[in-house]
C-alpha positions, 0 to 999 in steps of 0.5 A: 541503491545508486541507480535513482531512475526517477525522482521522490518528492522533496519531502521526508514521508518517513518522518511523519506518521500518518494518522489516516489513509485517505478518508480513514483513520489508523487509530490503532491501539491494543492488539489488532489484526491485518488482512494481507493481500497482494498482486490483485492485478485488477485489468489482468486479461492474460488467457489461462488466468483464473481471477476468483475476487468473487470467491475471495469475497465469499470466504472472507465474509462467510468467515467472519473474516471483514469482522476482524480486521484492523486493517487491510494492506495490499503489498503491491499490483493493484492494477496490472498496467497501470491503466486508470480504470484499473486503479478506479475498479481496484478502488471501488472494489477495495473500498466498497467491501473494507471499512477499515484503513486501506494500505496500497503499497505501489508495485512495479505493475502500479507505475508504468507509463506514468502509473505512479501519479495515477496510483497516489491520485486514485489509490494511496490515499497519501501523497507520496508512495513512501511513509510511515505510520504507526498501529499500537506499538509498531511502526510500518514503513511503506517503501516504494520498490516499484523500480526495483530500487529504492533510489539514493534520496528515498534510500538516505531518507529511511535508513536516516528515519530507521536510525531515528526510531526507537519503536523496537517493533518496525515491519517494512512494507 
């Protein structure tokens, strides 16, 4: 927590709860349910690596899976080097098959050589990598671990926000 290798924005995003993630709304009531996927790794090209979004598009729609869902949260590693047309491919990919809100929460493949600006402005549909929102009767927490640490400023602003909060229900992304 003492090492702060790069700089958060100014701005307290834990103290606000988003109400829609780019152009969608997370107006959540009730019970509600969330497809969890990680480590897409959209660009990976690494010989002996087996990619199977076809098969995974399969399933999920064969099940009836894209009927269910509330919400999708992808936990990290969009992209693989943080190349700008792997956040386009994971952006198109991701918003042609969900129609519910998309949660990208920033991974370390996500901000190299300058991936972080690339990440907000393609696929967090926020404007920091770390917030809060709220679905039914929990508080999500996005927090950006991409450094492997959440640094001093982010680090004061969520235990400040955690403190705050009276919601019983939290989960940490």
């Amino acid at each position: 927590p003492n090492i702060d290798q790069y700089s958060n924005p100014g701005i307290n995003y834990f103290e606000t709860d988003l109400t829609s993630i780019g152009s969608r709304n997370i107006n959540i009531d009730g019970d509600f349910e969330i497809l969890l996927i990680s480590d897409t790794h959209f660009g990976k090209t690494k010989s002996g690596t087996v990619f199977k979004i076809a098969e995974f598009e399969d399933y999920i729609k064969s099940n009836g899976i894209l009927n269910n869902i509330d919400l999708v949260i992808n936990l990290g590693d969009v992209s693989d080097n943080s190349e700008q047309a792997q956040f386009d491919s994971y952006q198109n990919w991701s918003t042609n098959l969900f129609s519910v809100p998309i949660i990208n929460v920033i991974g370390n493949h996500d901000n190299r050589n300058g991936g972080v600006e690339r990440f907000i402005n393609t696929v967090a549909g926020t404007a920091s990598t770390f917030y809060c929102f709220k679905a039914s009767d929990i508080h999500f927490y996005v927090v950006d671990s991409a450094y492997r640490t959440l640094g001093r400023q982010q680090l004061g602003y969520f235990i400040d926000a955690l403190e705050k909060d009276s919601s019983s229900k939290k989960i940490v992304l």
